[in-house]
N, C-alpha and C positions, 0 to 999 in steps of 0.2 A: 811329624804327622800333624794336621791341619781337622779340623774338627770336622770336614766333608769326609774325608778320607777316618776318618775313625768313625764315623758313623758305619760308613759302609764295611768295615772291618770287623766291626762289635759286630753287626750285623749277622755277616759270615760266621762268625765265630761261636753267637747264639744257638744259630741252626745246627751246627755242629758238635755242641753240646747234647742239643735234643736229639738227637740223632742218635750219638753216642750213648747216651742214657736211654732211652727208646729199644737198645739192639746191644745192651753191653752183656747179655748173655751169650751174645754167638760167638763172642771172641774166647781161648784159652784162657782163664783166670789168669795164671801167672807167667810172666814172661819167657821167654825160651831164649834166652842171651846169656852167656858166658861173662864172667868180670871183665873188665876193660872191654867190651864190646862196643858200648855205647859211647864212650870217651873217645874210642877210637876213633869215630866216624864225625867228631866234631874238630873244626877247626885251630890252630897251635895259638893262634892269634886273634882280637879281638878285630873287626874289617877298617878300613881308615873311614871311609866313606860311609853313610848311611844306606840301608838295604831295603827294600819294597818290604809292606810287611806279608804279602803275599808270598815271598824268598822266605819270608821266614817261618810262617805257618807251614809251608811244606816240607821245610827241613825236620819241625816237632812231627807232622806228620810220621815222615819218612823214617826217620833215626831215633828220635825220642817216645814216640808213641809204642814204638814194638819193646822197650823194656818197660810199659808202663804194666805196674799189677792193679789187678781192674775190684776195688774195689767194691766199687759201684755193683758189681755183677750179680743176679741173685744168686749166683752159684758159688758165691765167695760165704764161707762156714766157717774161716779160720780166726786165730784171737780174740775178735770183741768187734761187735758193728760199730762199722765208720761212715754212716750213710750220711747221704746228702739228700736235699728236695729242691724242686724251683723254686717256688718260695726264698729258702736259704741261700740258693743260687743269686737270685735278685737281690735280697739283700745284703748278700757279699758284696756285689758291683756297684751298690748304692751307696755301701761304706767309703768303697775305692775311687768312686767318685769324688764323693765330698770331702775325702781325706783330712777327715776330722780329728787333730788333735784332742785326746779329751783328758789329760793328766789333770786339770780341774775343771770346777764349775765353770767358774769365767771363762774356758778357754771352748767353751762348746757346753751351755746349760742344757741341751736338747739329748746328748751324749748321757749326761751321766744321771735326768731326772726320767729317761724311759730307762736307763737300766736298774736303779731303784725301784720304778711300778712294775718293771717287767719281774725282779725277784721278788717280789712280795707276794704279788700271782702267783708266782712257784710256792713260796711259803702255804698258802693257802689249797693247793692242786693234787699237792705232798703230803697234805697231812701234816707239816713240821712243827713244829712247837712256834709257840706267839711270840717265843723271844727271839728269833731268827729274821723278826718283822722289821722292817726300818720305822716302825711308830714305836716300839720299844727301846732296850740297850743296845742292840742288837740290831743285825742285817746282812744285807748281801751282796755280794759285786762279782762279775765275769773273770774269771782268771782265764790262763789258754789252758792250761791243762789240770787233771789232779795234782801231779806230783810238785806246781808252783802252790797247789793249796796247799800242800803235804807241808812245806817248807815255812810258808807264812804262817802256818799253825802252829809248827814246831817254834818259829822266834817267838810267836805270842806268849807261847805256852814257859818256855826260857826268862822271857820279861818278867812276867807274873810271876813265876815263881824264885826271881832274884830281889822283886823290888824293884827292876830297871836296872840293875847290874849288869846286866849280858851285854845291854846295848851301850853304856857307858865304858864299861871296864875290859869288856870279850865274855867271852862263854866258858863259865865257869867247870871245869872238866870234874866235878862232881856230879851233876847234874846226869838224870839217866833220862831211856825213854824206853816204852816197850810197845811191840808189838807182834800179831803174832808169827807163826813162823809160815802162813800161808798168806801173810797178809804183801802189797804192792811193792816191788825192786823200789817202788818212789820215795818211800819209808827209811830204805837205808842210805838212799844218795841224799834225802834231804838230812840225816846225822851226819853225813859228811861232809855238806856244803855250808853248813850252819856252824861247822866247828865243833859240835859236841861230840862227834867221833862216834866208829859204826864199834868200836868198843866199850861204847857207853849205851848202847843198844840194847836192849834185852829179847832176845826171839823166842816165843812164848809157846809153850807147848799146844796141840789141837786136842780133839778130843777123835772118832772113831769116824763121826761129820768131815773133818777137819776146818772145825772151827775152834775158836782159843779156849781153852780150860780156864773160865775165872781163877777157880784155884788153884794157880798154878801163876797165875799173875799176882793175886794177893801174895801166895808166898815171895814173888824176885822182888816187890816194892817193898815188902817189909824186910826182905834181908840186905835189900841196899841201905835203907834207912838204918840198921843195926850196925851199916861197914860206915857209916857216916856218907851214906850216898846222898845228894836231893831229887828224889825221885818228881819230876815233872811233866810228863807227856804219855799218852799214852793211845795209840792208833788202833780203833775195832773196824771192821769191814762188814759191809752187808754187801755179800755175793763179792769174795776171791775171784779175781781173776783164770788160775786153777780151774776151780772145779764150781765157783757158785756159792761156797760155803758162807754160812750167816751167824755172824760171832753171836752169842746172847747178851746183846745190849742193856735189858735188865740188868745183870749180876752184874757184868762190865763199868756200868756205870755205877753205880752201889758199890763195888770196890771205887772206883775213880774219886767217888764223893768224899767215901771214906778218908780214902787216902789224902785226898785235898791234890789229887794231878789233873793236867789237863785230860779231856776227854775226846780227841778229835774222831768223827766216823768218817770214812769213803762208800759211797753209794755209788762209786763211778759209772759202774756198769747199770747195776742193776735198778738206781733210783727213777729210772723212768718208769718203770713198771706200777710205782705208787699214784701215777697220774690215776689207773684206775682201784675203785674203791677197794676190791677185796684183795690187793695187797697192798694196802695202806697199814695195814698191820707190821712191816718190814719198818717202820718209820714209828713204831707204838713206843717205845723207850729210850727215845732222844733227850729227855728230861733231865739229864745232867751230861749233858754233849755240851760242851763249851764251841764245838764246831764241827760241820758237814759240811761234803761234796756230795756232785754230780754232777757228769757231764751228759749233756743232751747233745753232743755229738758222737754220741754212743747210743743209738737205738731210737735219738726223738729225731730223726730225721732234718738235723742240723748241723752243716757241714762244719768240721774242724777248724778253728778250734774256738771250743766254749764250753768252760767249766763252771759253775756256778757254785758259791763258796759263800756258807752263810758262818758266823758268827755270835752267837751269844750275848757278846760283849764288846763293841766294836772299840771301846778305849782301850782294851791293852793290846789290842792288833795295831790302833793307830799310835798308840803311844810307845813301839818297837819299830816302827819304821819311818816315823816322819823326820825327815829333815827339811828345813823351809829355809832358802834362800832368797837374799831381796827380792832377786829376780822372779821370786813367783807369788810374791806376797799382795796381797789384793783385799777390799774390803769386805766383798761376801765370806770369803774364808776365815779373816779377821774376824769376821762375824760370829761365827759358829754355826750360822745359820744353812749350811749347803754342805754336801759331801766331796770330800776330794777326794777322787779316790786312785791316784798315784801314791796313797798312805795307806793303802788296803792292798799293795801288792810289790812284787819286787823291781820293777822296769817305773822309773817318770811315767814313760811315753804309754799309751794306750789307745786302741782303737774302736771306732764306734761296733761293737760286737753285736749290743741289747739290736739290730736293727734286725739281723738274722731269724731272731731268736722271738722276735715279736710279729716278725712275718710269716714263721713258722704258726706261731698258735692263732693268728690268726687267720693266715689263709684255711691249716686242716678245720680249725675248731677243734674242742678237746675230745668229742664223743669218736672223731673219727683214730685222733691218736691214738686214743684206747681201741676201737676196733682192730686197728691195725696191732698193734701192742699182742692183745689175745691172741690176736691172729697165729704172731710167732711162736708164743705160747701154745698152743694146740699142736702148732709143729714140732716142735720139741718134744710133746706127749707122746703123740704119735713115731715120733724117731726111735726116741725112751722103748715104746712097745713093741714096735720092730726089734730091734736090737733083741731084746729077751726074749722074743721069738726065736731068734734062730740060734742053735746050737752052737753056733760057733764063738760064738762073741758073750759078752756079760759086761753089763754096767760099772763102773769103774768109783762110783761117787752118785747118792742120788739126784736124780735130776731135778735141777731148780729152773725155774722160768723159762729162759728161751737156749740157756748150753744143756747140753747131752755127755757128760764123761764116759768114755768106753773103751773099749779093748777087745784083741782077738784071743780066747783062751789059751793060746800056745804062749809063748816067753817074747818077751821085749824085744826080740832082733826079730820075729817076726811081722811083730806091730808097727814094728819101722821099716819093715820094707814095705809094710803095705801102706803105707804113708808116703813113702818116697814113689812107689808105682801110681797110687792118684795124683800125685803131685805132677808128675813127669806126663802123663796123660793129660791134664792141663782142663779137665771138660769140670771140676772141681776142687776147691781148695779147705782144707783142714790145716787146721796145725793142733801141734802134742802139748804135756806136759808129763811131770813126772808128781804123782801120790801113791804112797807108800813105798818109796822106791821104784813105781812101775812103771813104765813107758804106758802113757794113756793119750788115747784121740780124745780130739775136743771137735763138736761140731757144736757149734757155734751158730744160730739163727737170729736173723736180725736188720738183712740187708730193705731196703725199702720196698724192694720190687721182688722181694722173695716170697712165695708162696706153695703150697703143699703140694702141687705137682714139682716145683725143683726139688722140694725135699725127700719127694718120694724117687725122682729119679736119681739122686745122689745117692740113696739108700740100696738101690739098685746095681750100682754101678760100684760101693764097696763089696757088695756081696761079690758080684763079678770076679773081683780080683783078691778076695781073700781065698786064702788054701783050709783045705779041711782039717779040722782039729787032729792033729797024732793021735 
């Protein structure tokens, strides 16, 4: 492909986006393809010859588009938003473009001194604490997702509290971590991946919220320390994926301090919500957080993937994962004067992400983020209000910011069929969990272009197909 010909193709391709995004509510939310569908209608073998990219655009068309699950759609409620904007769109292509290696400074100073200014702006947008600032110990850098923060927290947290053992010697299978029992599946694969074993885990009791019982974490750290445990890590959440739940980071951290363990939070979800002021309070007791996520490809209308992952104390994060071979050795680094930040995550290689993400807050501006932000929050209220209105149904977990936990009064093979019947119907997408053992809907608000007529006719459209209470 010849740079005439990929003009004209980007071109095509542009339009087609907008289009798609413009009209992604008229389509079915979820696919209507059977397993091995899609595989089947693709080719045994790779072509010998080069193929028009025209042959190939209509083949994703044709075959790959119809198992596509539409995201995008404002009628999409299920999991956690994964929204994207133009903006982020553009500066996806602009990364792709440039195909900027940026494992250090030297290797693209443009790469990794906008993603610095651009976390620091978060620091300050957050509400976060001054130590999370790159003018302090402390700072920030892009991961793709929570669960690589989840991990990189965990080795820091291992480092610190061997001395540097972990990373010289292995990971000492003394060593515990806790967190709670509603807190992220990312929690337990990073005790697995990191070698300190998901039997070295501690899953921590909720309370009636189902958020973590301080004491109930104080008690597992001092009775590991009694079995001659080294209790070091310890993961709180603001807004569970579940249901929203919001650990008390106060007491959390006050045991953590105590204790002398790390303190890691996840905001995955929910810390965009702190862009506006009156829940800046969700971010009030970070003050012995050795480190926090969030991803703003969760609700700030910035496409996948971008986690943003601050630290406290950026030397025992770098001082667990650097290893520097000739080949990357250079004088600014030498220096000390610049950030590498292939030492602040687990891959060398890294991509210019800060471009997205700077495109994002500057094309909306921040008042509009918040507008939109509330926005979804209203609709949640309002969902929230619906739901207890009618007889049939009852809140499942109070409602936090923009998810709705709920249920139909009858038993759990109920609730799941009326799950599998919106599902199957396609005009709407929810997905489940399970708190207190119960089979519970999550409606889930947050997509870019969703607004309080889809979620009034979503609300419509359950009532429709729920049965009357026995």
């Amino acid at each position: 492909m010849r740079s005439e010909e990929f003009r004209r193709s980007a071109a095509a391709v542009i339009d087609w986006i907008a289009e798609y995004l413009d009209h992604a509510e008229n389509y079915p939310v979820a696919p209507r393809v059977s397993p091995g569908e899609i595989r089947a209608q693709l080719p045994p073998s790779p072509p010998e010859a080069g193929e028009k990219f025209a042959e190939i655009f209509a083949d994703f068309e044709q075959v790959l588009f119809p198992g596509v699950m539409h995201w995008q759609s404002p009628n999409f409620f299920g999991y956690f938003p994964s929204n994207n904007s133009f903006p982020s769109i553009l500066g996806e292509l602009l990364s792709a473009g440039l195909g900027v290696q940026g494992m250090l400074w030297a290797t693209s100073p443009a790469c990794t001194e906008l993603e610095t200014h651009v976390l620091d702006w978060l620091v300050d947008l957050l509400g976060l604490p001054r130590r999370f600032h790159s003018s302090s110990a402390g700072g920030g850098v892009i991961q793709d997702s929570a669960s690589s923060s989840a991990v990189c927290a965990l080795i820091a947290a291992c480092h610190r509290a061997t001395g540097g053992r972990a990373a010289r010697e292995g990971m000492d299978r003394r060593l515990t971590a806790y967190a709670s029992s509603q807190a992220h599946s990312s929690i337990i694969k990073a005790a697995r991946l990191t070698g300190l074993g998901e039997e070295n885990l501690r899953l921590i009791d909720v309370d009636a919220d189902f958020a973590m019982r301080p004491d109930a974490l104080d008690a597992a750290i001092s009775a590991d320390r009694a079995a001659g445990k080294t209790p070091a890590f310890v993961a709180a959440t603001i807004g569970t994926t579940s249901s929203m739940a919001i650990d008390p980071l106060a007491e959390i951290g006050a045991v953590s301090r105590r204790q002398g363990v790390w303190l890691h939070v996840d905001a995955a979800m929910a810390g965009t919500a702190t862009l506006c002021p009156e829940y800046r309070h969700l971010n009030q007791h970070l003050d012995a957080a050795d480190s926090y996520c969030f991803n703003p490809h969760k609700w700030m209308f910035t496409n996948f993937d971008c986690d943003c992952f601050f630290v406290a104390d950026r030397s025992s994060l770098i001082d667990a994962m650097s290893v520097t071979p000739e080949y990357l050795r250079n004088r600014a680094s030498a220096g000390g004067e610049v950030f590498d930040y292939r030492d602040w995550q687990i891959p060398l290689g890294r991509r210019f992400r800060a471009l997205k993400l700077w495109f994002v807050l500057r094309s909306f501006g921040i008042e509009e983020l918040r507008r939109r932000i509330r926005s979804h929050i209203d609709c949640a209220r309002q969902f929230a209000e619906w739901v207890q209105a009618d007889s049939r149904f009852e809140l499942a977990a109070p409602p936090r910011l923009s998810l709705v936990c709920f249920r139909h009064r009858s038993d759990d093979a109920t609730n799941q069929r009326l799950l599998e019947m919106l599902q199957r119907d396609g005009r709407i997408f929810l997905s489940h969990t399970r708190l207190g053992d119960r089979f519970v809907l999550r409606m889930s608000i947050g997509q870019t272009r969703t607004t309080i007529e889809h979620v009034r006719a979503a609300w419509k459209l359950i009532q429709e197909f729920a049965p009357p209470v026995p």
